[in-house]
C-alpha positions in Angstrom: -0.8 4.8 14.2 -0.5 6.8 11.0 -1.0 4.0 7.8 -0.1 6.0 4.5 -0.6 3.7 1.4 0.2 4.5 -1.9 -1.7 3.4 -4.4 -6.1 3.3 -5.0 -6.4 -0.3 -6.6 -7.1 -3.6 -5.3 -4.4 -4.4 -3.2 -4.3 -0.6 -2.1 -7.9 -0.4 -1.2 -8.0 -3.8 0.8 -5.1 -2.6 3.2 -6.9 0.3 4.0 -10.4 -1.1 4.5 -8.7 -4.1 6.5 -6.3 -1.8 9.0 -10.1 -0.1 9.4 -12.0 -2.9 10.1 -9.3 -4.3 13.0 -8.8 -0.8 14.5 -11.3 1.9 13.5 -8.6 4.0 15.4 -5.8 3.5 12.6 -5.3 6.9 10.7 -5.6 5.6 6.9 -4.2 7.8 4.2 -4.3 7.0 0.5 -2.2 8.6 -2.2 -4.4 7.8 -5.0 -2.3 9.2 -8.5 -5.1 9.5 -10.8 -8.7 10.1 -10.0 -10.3 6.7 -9.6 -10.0 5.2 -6.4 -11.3 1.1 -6.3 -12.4 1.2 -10.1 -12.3 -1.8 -11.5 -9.6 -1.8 -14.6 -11.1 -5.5 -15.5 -14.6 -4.3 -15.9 -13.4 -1.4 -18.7 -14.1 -4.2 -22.0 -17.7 -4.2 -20.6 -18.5 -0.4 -20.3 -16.7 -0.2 -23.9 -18.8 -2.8 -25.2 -22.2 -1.2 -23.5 -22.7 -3.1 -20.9 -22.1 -1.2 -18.3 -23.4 2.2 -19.4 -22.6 4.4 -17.0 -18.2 4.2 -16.5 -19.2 5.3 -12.5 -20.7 1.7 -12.1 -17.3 0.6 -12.6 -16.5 1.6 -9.2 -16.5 -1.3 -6.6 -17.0 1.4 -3.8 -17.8 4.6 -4.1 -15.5 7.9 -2.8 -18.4 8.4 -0.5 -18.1 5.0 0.7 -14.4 4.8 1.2 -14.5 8.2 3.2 -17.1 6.6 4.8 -15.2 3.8 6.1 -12.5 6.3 7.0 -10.2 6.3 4.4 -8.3 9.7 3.8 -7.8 10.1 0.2 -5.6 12.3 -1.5 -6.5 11.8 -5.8 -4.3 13.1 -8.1 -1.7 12.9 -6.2 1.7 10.9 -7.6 4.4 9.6 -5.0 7.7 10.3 -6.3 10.0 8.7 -3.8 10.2 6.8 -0.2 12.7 7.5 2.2 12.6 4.8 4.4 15.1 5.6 7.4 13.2 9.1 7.7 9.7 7.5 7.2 8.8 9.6 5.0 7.4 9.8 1.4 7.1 12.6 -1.2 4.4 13.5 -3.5 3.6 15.9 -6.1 0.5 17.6 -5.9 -2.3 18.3 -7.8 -0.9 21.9 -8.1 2.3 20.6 -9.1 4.0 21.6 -5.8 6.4 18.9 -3.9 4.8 17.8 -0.2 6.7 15.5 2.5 3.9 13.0 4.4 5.9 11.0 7.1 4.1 7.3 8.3 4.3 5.0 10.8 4.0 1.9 8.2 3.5 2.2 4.8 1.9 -0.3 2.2 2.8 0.2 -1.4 0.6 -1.0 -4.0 1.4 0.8 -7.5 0.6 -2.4 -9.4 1.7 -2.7 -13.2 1.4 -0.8 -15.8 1.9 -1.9 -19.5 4.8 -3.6 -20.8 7.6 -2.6 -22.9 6.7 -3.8 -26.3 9.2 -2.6 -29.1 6.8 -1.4 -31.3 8.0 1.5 -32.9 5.6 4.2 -32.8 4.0 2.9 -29.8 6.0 3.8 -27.1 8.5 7.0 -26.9 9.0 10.7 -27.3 7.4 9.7 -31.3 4.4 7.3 -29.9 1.5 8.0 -31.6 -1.6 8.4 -29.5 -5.4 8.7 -29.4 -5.3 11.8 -31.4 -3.6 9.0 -34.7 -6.7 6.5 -33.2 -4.2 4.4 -31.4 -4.4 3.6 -28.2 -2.8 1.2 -24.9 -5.7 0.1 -22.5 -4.7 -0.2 -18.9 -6.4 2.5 -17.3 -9.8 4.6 -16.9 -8.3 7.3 -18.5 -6.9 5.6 -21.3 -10.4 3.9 -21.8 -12.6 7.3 -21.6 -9.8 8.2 -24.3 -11.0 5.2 -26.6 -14.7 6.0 -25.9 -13.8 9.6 -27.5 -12.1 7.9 -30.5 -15.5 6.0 -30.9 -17.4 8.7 -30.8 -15.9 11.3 -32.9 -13.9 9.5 -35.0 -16.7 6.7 -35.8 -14.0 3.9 -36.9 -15.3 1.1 -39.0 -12.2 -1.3 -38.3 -9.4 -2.0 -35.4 -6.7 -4.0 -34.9 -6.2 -5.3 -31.5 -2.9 -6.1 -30.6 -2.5 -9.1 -28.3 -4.8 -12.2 -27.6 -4.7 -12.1 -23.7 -7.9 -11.7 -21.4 -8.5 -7.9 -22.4 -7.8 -8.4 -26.0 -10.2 -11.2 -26.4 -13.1 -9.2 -24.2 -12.1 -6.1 -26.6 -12.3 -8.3 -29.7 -15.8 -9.4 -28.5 -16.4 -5.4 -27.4 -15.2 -4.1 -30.7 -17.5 -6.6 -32.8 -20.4 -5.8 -30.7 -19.6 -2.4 -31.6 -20.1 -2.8 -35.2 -16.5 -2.6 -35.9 -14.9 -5.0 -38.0 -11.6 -6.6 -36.1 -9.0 -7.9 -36.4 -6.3 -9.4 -34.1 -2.6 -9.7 -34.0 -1.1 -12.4 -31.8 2.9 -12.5 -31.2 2.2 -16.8 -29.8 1.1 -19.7 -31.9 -2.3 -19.8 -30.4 -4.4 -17.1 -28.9 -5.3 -17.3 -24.7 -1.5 -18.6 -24.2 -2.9 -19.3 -20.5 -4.4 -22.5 -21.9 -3.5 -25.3 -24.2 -3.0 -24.5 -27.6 -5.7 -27.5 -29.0 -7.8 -26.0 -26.4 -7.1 -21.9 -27.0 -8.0 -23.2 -31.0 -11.8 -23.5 -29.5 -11.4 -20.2 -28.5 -9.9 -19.1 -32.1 -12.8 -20.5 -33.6 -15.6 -18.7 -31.4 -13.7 -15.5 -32.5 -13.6 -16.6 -36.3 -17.2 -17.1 -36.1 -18.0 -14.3 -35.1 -16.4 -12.1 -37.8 -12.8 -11.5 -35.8 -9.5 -11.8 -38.5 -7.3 -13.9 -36.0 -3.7 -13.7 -37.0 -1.3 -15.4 -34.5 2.4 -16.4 -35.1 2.5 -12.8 -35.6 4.8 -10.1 -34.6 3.8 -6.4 -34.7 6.8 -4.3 -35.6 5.5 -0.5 -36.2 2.5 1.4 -36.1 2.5 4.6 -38.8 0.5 7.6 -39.6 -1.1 6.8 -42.8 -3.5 8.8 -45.1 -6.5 8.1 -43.5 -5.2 6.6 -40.1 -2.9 4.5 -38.6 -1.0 1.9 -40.6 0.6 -1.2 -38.5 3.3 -3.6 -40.1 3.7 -7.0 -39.0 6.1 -10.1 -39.8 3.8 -13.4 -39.6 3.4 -16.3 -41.4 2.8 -14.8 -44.9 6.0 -12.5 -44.4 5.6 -8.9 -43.6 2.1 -6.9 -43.8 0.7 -3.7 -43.9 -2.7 -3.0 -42.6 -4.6 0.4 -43.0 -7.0 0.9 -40.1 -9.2 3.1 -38.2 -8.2 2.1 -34.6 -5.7 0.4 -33.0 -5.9 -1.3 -29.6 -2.3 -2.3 -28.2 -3.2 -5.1 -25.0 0.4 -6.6 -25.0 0.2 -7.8 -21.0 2.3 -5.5 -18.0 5.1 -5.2 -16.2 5.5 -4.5 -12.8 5.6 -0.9 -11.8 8.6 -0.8 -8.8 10.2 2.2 -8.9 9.4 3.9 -6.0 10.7 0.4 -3.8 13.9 -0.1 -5.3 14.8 3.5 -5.5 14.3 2.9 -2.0 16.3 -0.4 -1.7 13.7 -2.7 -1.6 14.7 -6.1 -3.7 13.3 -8.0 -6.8 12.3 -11.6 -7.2 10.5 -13.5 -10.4 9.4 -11.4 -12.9 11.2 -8.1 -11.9 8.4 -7.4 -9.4 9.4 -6.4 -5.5 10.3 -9.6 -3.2 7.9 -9.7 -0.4 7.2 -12.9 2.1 4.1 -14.5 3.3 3.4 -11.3 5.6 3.9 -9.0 2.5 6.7 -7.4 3.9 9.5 -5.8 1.6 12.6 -6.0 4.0 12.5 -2.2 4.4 11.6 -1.3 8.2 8.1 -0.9 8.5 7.4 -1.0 4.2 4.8 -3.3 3.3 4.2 -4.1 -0.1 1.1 -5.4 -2.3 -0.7 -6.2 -5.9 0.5 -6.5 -9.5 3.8 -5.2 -8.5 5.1 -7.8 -6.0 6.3 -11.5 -6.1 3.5 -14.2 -5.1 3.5 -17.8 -3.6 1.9 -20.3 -5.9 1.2 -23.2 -4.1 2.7 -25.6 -6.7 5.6 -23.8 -7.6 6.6 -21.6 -5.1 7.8 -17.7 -5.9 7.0 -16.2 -8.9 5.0 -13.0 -10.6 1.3 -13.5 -11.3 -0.4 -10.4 -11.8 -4.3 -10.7 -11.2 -7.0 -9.0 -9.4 -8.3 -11.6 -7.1 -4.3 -12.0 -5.6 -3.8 -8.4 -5.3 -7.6 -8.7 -3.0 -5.8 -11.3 -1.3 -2.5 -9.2 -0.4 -3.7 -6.2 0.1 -5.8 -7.9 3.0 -2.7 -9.4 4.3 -0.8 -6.0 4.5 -3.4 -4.1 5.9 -3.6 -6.8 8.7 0.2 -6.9 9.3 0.9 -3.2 8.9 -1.4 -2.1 12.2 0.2 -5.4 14.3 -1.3 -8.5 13.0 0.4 -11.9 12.0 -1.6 -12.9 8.9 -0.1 -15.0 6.4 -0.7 -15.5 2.4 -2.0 -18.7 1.8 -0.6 -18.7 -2.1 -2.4 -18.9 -4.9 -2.7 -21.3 -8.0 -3.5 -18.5 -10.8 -7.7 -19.1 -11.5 -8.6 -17.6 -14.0 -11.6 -17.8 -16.5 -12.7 -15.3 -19.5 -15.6 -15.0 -21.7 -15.5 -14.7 -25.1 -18.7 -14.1 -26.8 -20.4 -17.0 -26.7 -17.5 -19.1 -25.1 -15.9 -19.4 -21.4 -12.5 -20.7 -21.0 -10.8 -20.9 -17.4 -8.0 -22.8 -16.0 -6.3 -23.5 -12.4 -2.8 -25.0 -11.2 -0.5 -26.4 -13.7 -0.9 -27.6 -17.1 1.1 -30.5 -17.8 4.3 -28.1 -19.8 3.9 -26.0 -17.3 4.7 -29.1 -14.6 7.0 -30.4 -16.7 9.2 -27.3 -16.6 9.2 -27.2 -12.7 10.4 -30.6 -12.7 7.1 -31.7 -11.4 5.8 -35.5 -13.3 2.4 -35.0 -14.7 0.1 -36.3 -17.8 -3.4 -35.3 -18.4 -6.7 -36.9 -20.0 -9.3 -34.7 -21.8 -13.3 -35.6 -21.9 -16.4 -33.4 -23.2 -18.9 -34.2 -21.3 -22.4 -32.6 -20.9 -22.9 -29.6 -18.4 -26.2 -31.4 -17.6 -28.4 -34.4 -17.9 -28.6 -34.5 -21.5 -32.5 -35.5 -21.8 -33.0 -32.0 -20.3 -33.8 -28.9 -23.0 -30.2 -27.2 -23.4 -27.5 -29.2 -22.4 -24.0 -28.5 -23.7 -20.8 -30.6 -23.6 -17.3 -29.4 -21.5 -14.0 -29.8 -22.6 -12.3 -30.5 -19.6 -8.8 -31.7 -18.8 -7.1 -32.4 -15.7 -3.4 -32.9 -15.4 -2.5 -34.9 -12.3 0.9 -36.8 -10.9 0.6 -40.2 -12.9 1.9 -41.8 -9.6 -0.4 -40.2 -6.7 -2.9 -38.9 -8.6 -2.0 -35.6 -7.0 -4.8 -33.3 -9.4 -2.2 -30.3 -10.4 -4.5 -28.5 -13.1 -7.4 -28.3 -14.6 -9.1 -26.4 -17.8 -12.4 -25.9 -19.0 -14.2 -24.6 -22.1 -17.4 -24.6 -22.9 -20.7 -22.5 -23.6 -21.3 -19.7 -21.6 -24.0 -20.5 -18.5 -22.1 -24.0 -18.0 -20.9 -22.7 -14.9 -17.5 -23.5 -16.2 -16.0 -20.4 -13.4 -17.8 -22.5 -10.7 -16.5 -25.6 -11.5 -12.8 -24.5 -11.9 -13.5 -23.2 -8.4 -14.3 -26.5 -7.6 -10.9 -28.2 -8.9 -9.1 -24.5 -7.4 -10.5 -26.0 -3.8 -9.4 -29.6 -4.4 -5.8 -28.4 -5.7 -5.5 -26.1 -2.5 -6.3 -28.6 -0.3 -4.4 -31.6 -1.8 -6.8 -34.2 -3.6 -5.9 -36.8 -5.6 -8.0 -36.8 -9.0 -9.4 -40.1 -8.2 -11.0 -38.5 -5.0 -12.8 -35.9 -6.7 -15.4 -38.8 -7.7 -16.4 -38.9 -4.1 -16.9 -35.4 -3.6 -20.6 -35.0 -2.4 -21.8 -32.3 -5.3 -25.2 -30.7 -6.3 -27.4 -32.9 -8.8 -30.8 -31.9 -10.5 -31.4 -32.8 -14.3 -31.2 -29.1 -15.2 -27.7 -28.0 -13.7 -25.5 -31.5 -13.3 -25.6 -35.2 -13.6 -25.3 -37.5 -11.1 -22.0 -37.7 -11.8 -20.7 -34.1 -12.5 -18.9 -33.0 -15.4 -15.5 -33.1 -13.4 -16.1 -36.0 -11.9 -16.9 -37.6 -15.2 -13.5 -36.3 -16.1 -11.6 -37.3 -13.2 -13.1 -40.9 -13.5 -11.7 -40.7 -17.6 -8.5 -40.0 -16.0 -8.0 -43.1 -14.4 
């Protein structure tokens, strides 16, 4: 059995290591475009910000330790098309030469890359680029290009364009920097994943902390200036110039499915390749995986949800199915949680619009209470609300802020599990959870919570 994969990210990486692990026979190939096989694109705010000093640490596995598990890798090499009667693929290589690799199966996994944005001067044969000090951040290239512009061009201000996970983590990055920030947001409120009352907690950590937050705001051009790049916006005040140093463009992705429906391979929600619960595309023997497919949610069936810990998931699956097995994707509910400075902010399931617009009933109730007996030295209070069917009590959602080292990830997990496995909110009070004075109450926060929902 010849597996060739295209792709060296999550989903990519999983579909190797699992056709491995079930038979160490399987003959694994990667076709890996850039240089960085398994880096981890999530981790890059944190190496920016000097966390992670050495960029190689951003590696979940090693080369060494891919070869190891028998992964043939071929870096630098780009896949330019599938041919999917002949079972074959073709690549350009390294030295720019055209090569044919045939397969048995193939798993595709060329996630996303970032989206169209109709900012002038970003994007086109006119885009300015690192050399102007402006800059898109999807890739460990693109971020060794912004540690350059740091280092030689010593910027005392950026804008960051977008309010999403990586432009809050780059907000927090930039400021810990020494750089003076501010950040441009197209929505109402930044962290659109949340609540806007709730995202405002989040505006306010940034304000705190020295970040220029301006949302409602749309970014129409960025300029050459005098001194550096100039960006013009349209927002509440009507339309603004600002003069800058460095501009960081984090406007979310798209998915990146060329090679599959060159090949005929079909689209679902979000433009992104239509696979089922066994990740397969509908081409014979084409698997697909990662940013760049559809996924099940569990609560609303089909759609797009780009995120690392899915693409983990799917890969897995693929691997599995393309060397014989019958796995089958669970779904997801889209978990996520982000820190912001001092702040942690994290949601799972539905919020109640968000239930509302699948037709689903829902309301929610909101309490704050403390992340631990509050007699013991540093407690802090959660804002936690959980939106639930008013008639079952089915819990659909849940979202937490709250200071960082309230295990607000931990507890999401927990209200991820109960969603997953169908709990009412009234049952989470008799879930048996860990109590000690310096971690919970008696009553945990979310059980507090699920109790103020009643």
């Amino acid at each position: 059995m010849h597996l060739l994969i295209i792709g060296g990210s999550d989903a990519a990486i999983m579909a190797g290591l699992r056709a491995r692990q079930l038979d160490p026979h399987t003959d694994v190939t990667l076709v890996v475009a850039d240089q960085y096989p398994n880096y981890s694109i999530c981790g890059i705010p944190y190496h920016i910000a000097g966390d992670v000093p050495d960029w190689h640490d951003l590696a979940h596995r090693t080369r060494a330790d891919l070869e190891a598990a028998g992964l043939n890798l071929r870096l630098g090499t780009r896949a330019t098309g599938i041919d999917a009667a002949a079972h074959t693929i073709t690549v350009a290589t390294p030295g720019g030469s055209q090569e044919s690799l045939g397969y048995d199966r193939l798993v595709v996994a060329t996630g996303a890359g970032p989206a169209a944005t109709g900012i002038t001067g970003l994007t086109g044969p006119d885009a300015l680029g690192p050399a102007d000090g402006v800059h898109q951040l999807h890739t460990i290239d693109q971020m060794h290009a912004v540690q350059r512009t740091l280092a030689t061009r010593h910027p005392r201000h950026a804008v960051i364009i977008g309010a999403g996970y990586i432009g809050l983590e780059m907000a927090e990055a930039l400021t810990r920097r020494g750089l003076e920030v501010t950040m441009l947001h197209r929505g109402p409120e930044v962290l659109a994943t949340l609540d806007p009352d709730l995202a405002s907690l989040v505006h306010d950590e940034l304000a705190r902390h020295g970040v220029h937050v301006r949302t409602s705001t749309t970014v129409r051009s960025i300029r050459r200036g005098e001194h550096g790049p100039v960006v013009i916006s349209d927002g509440p005040a009507g339309a603004q110039e600002i003069r800058t140093d460095l501009v960081i463009a984090v406007v979310g992705v798209r998915p990146d499915t060329s090679l599959l429906t060159s090949a005929g391979a079909t689209t679902g929600p979000g433009g992104a390749i239509a696979v089922d619960d066994q990740m397969r595309t509908g081409l014979p023997d084409i698997y697909a995986a990662g940013d760049g497919v559809t996924t099940r949610h569990r609560l609303l069936g089909d759609t797009w949800l780009p995120l690392g810990t899915t693409a983990h998931k799917q890969g897995r699956i693929a691997g599995e199915n393309a060397i014989g097995g019958h796995a089958t994707f669970a779904g997801v509910l889209g978990t996520q949680v982000v820190k912001v400075f001092t702040l942690v902010a994290a949601r799972t399931g539905l919020r109640e619009a968000e239930a509302h617009n699948a037709d689903l009933p829902a309301r929610s109730a909101t309490c704050t209470p403390d992340d631990h007996k509050a007699y013991y030295p540093g407690s802090h209070p959660i804002t936690i609300r959980l939106t639930g069917d008013p008639a079952t009590g089915q819990l659909l959602g849940g979202q937490l802020v709250g200071t960082y080292g309230t295990e607000i990830a931990k507890r999401t997990d927990v209200l991820a599990t109960a969603i997953f496995t169908g709990l009412t909110i009234p049952q989470l009070s008799d879930l048996d959870l860990a109590y000690t004075p310096p971690l919970a109450a008696p009553w945990d926060a979310i059980q507090a919570a699920a109790q103020h929902w009643q």
